[in-house]
C-alpha positions as CSV (number, residue, x, y, z in Angstrom):
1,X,102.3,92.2,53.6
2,X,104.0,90.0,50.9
3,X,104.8,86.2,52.5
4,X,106.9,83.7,50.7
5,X,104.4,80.6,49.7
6,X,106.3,78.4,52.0
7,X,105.8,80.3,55.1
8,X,103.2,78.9,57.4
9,X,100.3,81.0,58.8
10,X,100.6,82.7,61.7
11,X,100.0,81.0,65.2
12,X,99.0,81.9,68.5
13,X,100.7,80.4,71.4
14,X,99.4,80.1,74.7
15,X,102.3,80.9,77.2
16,X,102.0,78.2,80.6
17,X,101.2,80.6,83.7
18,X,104.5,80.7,86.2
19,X,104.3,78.5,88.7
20,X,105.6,79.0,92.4
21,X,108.8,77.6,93.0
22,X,108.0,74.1,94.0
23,X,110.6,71.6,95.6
24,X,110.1,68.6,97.7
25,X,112.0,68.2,100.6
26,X,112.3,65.7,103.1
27,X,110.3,66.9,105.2
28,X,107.5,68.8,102.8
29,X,104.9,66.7,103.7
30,X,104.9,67.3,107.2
31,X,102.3,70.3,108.2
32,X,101.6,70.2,112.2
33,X,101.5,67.8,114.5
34,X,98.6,66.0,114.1
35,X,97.1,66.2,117.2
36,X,93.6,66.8,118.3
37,X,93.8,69.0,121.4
38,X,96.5,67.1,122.7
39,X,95.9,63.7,121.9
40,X,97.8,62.4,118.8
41,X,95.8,60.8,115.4
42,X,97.7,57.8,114.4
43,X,97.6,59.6,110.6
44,X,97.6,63.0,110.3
45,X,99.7,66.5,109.0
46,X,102.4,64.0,107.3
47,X,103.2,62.2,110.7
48,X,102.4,58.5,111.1
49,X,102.4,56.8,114.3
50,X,105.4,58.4,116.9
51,X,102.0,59.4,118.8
52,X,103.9,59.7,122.6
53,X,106.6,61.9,121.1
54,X,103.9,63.6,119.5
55,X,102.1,63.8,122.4
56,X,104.8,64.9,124.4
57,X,105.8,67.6,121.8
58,X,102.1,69.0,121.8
59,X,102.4,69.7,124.9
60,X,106.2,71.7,124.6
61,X,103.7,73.7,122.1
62,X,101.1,74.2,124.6
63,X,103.8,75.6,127.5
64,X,105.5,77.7,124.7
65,X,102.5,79.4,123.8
66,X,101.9,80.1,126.9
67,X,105.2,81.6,127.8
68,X,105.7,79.1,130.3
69,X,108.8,77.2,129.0
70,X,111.5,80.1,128.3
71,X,115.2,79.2,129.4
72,X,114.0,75.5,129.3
73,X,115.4,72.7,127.0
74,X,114.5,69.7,125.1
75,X,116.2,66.4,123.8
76,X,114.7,64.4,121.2
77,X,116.0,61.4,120.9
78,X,116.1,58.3,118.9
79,X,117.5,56.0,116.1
80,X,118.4,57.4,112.2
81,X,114.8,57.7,110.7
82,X,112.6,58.1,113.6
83,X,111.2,61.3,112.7
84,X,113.2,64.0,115.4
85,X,113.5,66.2,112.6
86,X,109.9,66.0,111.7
87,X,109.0,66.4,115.2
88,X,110.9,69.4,115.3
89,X,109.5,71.0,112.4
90,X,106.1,69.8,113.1
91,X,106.5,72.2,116.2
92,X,107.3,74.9,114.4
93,X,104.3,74.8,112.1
94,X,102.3,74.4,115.5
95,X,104.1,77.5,116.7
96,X,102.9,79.7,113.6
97,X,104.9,82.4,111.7
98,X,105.4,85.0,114.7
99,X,107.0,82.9,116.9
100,X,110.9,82.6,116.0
101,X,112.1,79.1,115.3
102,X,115.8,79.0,114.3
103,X,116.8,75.9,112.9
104,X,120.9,75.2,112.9
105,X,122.9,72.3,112.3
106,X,126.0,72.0,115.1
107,X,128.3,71.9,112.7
108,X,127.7,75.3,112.0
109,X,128.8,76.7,114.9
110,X,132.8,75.1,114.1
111,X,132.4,76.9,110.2
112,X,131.1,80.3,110.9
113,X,133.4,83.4,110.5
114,X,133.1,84.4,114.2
115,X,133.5,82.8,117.2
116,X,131.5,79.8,118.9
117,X,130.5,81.9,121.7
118,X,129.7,84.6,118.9
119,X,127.9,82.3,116.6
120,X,125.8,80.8,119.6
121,X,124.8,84.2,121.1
122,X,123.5,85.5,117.9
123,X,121.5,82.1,117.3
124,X,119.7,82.4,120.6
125,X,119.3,86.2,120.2
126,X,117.5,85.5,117.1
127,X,115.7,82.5,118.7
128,X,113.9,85.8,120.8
129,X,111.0,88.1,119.2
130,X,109.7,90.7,120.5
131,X,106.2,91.9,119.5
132,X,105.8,96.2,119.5
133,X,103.2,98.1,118.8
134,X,103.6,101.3,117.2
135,X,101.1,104.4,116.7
136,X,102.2,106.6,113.9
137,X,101.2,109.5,112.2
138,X,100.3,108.5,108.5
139,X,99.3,110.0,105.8
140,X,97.1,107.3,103.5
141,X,95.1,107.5,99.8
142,X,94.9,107.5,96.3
143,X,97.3,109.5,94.4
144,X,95.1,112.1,92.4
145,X,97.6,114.7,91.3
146,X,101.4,114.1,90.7
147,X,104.3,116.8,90.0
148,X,108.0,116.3,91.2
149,X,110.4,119.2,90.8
150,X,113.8,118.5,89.3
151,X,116.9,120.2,89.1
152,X,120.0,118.9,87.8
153,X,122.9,117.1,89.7
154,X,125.5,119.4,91.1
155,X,128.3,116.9,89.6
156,X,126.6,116.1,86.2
157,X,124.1,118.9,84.9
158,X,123.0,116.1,82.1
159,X,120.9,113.9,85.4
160,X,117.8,115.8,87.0
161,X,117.0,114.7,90.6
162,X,114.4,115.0,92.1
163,X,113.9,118.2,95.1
164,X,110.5,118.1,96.2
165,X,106.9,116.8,94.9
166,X,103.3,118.4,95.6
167,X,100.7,115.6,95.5
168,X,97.0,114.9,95.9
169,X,96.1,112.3,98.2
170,X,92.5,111.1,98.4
171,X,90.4,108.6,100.6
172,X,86.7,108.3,99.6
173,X,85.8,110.8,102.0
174,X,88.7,113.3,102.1
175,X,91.1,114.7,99.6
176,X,94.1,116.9,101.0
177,X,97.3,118.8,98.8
178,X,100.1,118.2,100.3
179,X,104.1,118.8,99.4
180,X,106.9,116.8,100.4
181,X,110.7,117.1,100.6
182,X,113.5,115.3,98.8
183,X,113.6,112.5,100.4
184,X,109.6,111.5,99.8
185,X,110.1,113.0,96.5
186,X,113.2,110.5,96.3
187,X,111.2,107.4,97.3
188,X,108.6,108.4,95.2
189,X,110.3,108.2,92.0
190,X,112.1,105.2,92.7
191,X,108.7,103.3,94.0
192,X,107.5,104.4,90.7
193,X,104.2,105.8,92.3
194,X,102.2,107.3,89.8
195,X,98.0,108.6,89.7
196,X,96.0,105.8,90.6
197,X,98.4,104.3,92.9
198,X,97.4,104.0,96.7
199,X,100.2,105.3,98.9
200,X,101.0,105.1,102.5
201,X,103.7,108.1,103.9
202,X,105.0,107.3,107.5
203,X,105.6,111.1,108.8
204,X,107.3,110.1,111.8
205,X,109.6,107.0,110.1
206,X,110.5,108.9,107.2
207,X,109.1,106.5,105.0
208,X,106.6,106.4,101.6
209,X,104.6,102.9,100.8
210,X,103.2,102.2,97.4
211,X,100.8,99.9,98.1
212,X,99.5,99.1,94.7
213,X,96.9,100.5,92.1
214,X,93.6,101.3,93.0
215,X,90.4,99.3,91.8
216,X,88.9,102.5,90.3
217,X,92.4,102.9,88.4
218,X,92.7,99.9,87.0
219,X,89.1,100.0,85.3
220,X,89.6,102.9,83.9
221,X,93.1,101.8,82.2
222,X,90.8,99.1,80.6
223,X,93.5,96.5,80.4
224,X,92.1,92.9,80.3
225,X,94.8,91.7,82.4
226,X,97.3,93.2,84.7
227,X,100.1,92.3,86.7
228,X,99.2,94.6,89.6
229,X,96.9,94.1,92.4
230,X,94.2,96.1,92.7
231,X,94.0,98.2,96.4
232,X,90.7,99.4,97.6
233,X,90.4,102.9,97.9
234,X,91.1,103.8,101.6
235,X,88.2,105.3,103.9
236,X,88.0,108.0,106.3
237,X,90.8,110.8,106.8
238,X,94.1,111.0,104.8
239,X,95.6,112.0,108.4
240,X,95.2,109.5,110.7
241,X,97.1,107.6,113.2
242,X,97.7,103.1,112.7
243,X,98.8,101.1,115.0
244,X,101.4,98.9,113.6
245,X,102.2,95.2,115.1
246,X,105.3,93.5,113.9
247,X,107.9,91.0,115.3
248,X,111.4,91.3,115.2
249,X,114.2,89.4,116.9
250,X,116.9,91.1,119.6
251,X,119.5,89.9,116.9
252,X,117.8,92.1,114.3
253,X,117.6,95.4,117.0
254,X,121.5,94.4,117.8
255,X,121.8,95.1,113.9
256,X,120.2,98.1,113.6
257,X,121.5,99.7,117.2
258,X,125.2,98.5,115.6
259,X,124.9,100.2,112.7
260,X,124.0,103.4,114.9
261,X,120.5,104.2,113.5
262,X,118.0,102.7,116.0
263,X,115.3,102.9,113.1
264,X,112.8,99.9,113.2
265,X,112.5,100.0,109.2
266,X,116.0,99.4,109.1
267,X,116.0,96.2,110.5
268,X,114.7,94.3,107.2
269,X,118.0,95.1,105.1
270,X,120.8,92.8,105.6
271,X,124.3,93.6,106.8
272,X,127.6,91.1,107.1
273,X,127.9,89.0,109.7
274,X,130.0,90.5,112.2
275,X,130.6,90.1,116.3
276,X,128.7,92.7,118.0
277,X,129.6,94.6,121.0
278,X,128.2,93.3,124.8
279,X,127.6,96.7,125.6
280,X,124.8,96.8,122.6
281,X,123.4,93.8,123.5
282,X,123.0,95.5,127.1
283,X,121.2,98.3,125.7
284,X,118.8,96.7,124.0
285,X,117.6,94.7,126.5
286,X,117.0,97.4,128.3
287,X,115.5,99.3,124.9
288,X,113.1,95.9,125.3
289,X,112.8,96.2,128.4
290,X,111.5,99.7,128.9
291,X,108.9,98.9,125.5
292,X,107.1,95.8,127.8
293,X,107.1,98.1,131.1
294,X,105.2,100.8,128.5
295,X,103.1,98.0,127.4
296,X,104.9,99.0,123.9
297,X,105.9,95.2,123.4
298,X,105.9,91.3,124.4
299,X,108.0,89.1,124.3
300,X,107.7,85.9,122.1
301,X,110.1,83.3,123.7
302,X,111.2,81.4,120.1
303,X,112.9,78.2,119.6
304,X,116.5,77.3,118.4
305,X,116.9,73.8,116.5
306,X,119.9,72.1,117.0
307,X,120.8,69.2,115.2
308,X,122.9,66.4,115.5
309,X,124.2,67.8,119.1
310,X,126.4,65.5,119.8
311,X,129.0,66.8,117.7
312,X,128.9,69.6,120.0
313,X,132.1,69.7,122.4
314,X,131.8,70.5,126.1
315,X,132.8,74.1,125.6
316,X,129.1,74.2,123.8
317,X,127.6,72.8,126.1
318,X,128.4,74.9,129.0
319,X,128.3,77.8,127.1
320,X,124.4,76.9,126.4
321,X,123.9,75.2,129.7
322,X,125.0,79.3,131.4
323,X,122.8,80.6,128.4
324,X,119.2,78.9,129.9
325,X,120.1,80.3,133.3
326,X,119.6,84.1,131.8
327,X,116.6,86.3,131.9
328,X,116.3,86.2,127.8
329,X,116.7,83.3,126.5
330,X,114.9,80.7,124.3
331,X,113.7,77.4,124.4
332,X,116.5,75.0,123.2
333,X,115.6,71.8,121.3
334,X,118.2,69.4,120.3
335,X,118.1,66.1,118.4
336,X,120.6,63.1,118.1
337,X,120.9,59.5,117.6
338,X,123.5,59.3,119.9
339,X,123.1,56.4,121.8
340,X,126.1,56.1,124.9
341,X,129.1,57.6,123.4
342,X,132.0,60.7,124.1
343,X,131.7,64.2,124.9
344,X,133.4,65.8,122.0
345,X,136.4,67.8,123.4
346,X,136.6,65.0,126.4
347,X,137.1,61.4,127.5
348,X,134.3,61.3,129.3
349,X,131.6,58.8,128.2
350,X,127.9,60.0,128.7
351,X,124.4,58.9,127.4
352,X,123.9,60.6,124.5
353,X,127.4,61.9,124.0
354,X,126.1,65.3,126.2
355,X,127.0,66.0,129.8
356,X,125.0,64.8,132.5
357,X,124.1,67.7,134.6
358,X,122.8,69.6,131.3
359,X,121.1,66.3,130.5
360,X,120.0,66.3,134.1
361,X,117.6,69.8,133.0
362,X,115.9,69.5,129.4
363,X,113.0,66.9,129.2
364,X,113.9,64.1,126.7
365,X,111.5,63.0,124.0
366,X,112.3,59.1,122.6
367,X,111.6,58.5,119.0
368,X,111.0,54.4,118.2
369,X,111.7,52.6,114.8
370,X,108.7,52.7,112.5
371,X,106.9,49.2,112.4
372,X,106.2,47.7,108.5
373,X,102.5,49.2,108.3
374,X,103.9,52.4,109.3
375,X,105.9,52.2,107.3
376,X,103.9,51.9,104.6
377,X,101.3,54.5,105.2
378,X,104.9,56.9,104.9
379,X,106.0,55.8,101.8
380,X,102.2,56.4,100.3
381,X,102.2,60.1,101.9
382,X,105.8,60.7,100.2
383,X,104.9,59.5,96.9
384,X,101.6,61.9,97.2
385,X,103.9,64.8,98.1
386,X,106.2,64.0,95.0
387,X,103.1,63.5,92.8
388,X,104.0,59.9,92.5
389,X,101.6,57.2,91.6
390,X,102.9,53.7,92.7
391,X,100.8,50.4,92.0
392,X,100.0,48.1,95.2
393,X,102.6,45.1,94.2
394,X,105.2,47.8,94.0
395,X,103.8,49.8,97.3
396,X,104.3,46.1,99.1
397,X,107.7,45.4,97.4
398,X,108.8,49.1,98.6
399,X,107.4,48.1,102.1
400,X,109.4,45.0,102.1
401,X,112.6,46.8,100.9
402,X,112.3,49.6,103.8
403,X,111.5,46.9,106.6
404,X,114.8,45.2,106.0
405,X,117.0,47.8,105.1
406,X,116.1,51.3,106.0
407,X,113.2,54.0,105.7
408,X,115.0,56.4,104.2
409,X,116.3,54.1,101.1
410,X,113.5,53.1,100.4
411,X,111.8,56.5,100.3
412,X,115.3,57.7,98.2
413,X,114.3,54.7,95.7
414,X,110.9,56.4,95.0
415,X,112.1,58.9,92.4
416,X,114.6,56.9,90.1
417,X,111.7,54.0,90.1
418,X,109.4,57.5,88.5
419,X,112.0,57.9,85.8
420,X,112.7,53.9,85.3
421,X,108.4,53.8,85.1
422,X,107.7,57.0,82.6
423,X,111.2,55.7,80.0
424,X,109.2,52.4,79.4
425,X,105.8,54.9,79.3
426,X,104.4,54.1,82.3
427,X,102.0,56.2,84.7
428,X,102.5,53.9,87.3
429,X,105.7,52.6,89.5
430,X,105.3,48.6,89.2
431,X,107.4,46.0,91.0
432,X,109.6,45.5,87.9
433,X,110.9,49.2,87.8
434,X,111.4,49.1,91.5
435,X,113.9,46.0,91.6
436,X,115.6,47.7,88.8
437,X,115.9,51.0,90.7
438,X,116.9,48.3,93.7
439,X,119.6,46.6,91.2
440,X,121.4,50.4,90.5
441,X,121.3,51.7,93.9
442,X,122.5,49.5,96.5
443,X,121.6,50.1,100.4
444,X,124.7,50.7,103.2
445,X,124.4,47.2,103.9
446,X,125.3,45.7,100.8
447,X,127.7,49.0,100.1
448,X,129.3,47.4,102.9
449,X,129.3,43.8,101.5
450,X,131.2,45.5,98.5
451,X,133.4,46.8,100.4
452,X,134.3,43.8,102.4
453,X,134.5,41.7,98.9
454,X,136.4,44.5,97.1
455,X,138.6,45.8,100.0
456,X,142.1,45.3,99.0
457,X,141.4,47.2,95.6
458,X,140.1,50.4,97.7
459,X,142.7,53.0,99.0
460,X,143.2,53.3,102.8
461,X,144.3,57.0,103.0
């Protein structure tokens, strides 16, 4: 091929592999507790010091777990910064994936779409798992022969759909022909399942599973690199019957007995949020019921986070104080740093802005002020999480900065400091891009100063 003498020669590029989405959160760093059995490290899963709230919250895990905390509440309490979100999450992690944890802020509950009581029932609903155990009738192997009949559409004789199929299915010790209806024939064109693949097909639920290719497959397409993983090939029959284990939530089987098909696979497609009938809810607690009586399910008591209670009114609160008393319910955690202030909705002054005789049941947890070295120790494990390397002047400065003023500023400062550092071409954060970073973004107490100085020239409407 002719190329013009000013063309370069051709280049190969290497293309960066995709990355997971990344981003660093407030609370990224934190990954348990830190607790060994149920005694607290002083360092450890993101947490630093707190150890009696950690202590305290080990324990919450510990009765959770063991199903003996349901309908019970907790308060964690304690000044701006202490760490009750951290705790909370930190219990989560504890809890592990299958037990429900529902985090909400109380604000929330006065923006939704529904009601309060609405918003609040389907929170604590979802807040409840239950664990079932299903043996079905499946059909399981490697797709060795393919054909789909077609016909075309009654409306537009230009489209073929699809009628039926007769596949091969094969395990490595069995191989059975089998045919299917439209509606496998359906799933099987849209899943894309082709020869090689490894299939599932739920008889009872209707449903066809491409799992992936098969190891044998994908050596014999001799492609270098593919994009699919490769599925060993099954054992044993094709026909056999699995027990499946999964966890759903009574808001998710209030879904799918709403929209009238009481289908488990169902449950993982989304729907609008919309207020659901009492009756429903009646009939699938006793739907749940009748599954743990059958020794079909369990149920896995979840929590539900609530945030910055205090802005709850007292309607709220007695609405979730009547909600602990019933047989399903959840454990309730709630956080402030309220100190002794008014019920929202009321003139009544109470510790903690919530009423007494709902304070009077939940066990509080205190969260205390972090101390300078703790201080420090937190701003070393949040500029590890952001992939931040700060010098030990600067660390100290930082220290300083959060001792007088306030954790979370001095955390906040971390990242423009990492911009201020790599624009004069440095790995490092130093003192000197610090007290700049300090210079541009002031703290509430000297946004206040400003205020004070500057008042008349601010609007008061």
């Amino acid at each position: 091929m002719y190329r013009f003498s000013g063309d370069s020669m051709p280049r190969i590029k290497e293309i960066p592999e995709l990355r997971e989405f990344e981003r660093v959160a407030a609370h990224s760093h934190i990954k348990g507790l830190g607790l060994e059995g149920l005694k607290a490290k002083h360092i450890a899963d993101g947490f630093v010091g707190q150890e009696e709230a950690r202590e305290a919250a080990g324990i919450v895990v510990r009765l959770i777990k063991e199903g003996k905390f349901a309908g019970r509440a907790v308060l964690i309490a304690g000044p701006p910064g202490s760490g009750k979100t951290a705790i909370a999450l930190g219990i989560a992690k504890e809890l592990g994936k299958d037990v429900p944890f529902v985090p909400i802020a109380a604000s929330e509950i006065f923006s939704a779409e529904v009601k309060k009581t609405e918003f609040l029932t389907q929170a604590l609903r979802k807040a409840i798992g239950v664990r079932i155990r299903e043996m079905r009738k499946i059909y399981e192997g490697e797709v060795k022969e393919l054909n789909i009949e077609k016909e075309p559409h009654p409306y537009n004789p230009y489209v073929q759909v699809p009628t039926s199929a007769t596949l091969k299915i094969a395990t490595k010790d069995e191989s059975k022909k089998i045919s299917v209806d439209q509606s496998f024939a359906i799933q099987l064109v849209q899943q894309g399942v082709e020869t090689g693949d490894i299939i599932q097909i739920d008889v009872d639920g209707g449903r066809l599973i491409k799992l992936g290719k098969s190891e044998k497959a994908l050596k014999e397409s001799k492609v270098d690199i593919s994009a699919e993983k490769p599925v060993p090939i099954p054992t044993g029959p094709v026909v056999k019957e699995k027990e499946f284990v999964y966890v759903v939530t009574l808001h998710q089987l209030d879904l799918a007995r709403a929209k009238s098909s009481f289908d488990i696979a169902s449950l993982f497609f989304g729907g609008s949020r919309k207020e659901i009938d009492s009756e429903i809810r009646s009939e699938v607690d006793e739907f749940v019921k009748r599954l743990i009586e059958e020794g079909r399910g369990e149920l896995v008591p979840g929590v539900i986070f609530i945030d910055e209670c205090s802005l709850l009114d007292i309607e709220t609160y007695a609405f979730l104080n009547r909600a602990l008393e019933q047989e399903l319910s959840p454990i309730i955690i709630f956080a402030t740093n309220r100190g002794i202030a008014k019920i929202r909705g009321t003139d009544q002054v109470s510790p903690h802005a919530m009423p007494i005789d709902l304070l009077d049941r939940i066990l509080i947890i205190t969260t205390k002020p972090y101390n300078r070295d703790e201080i420090k120790e937190i701003i070393k494990i949040r500029a590890k999480a952001e992939k931040i390397e700060i010098s030990k002047e600067g660390l100290e400065y930082l220290t300083e900065i959060g001792s007088k003023t306030s954790l979370r500023y001095a955390i906040q400062l971390l990242a423009p400091s990492n911009i201020i550092a790599k624009e004069a071409g440095k790995k490092k954060i130093e003192k000197e891009h610090l007290e700049k970073a300090y210079k541009l973004f002031v703290d509430v107490k000297r946004s206040s100063q400003y205020l004070k100085e500057q008042e008349e020239k601010f609007l008061k409407y």
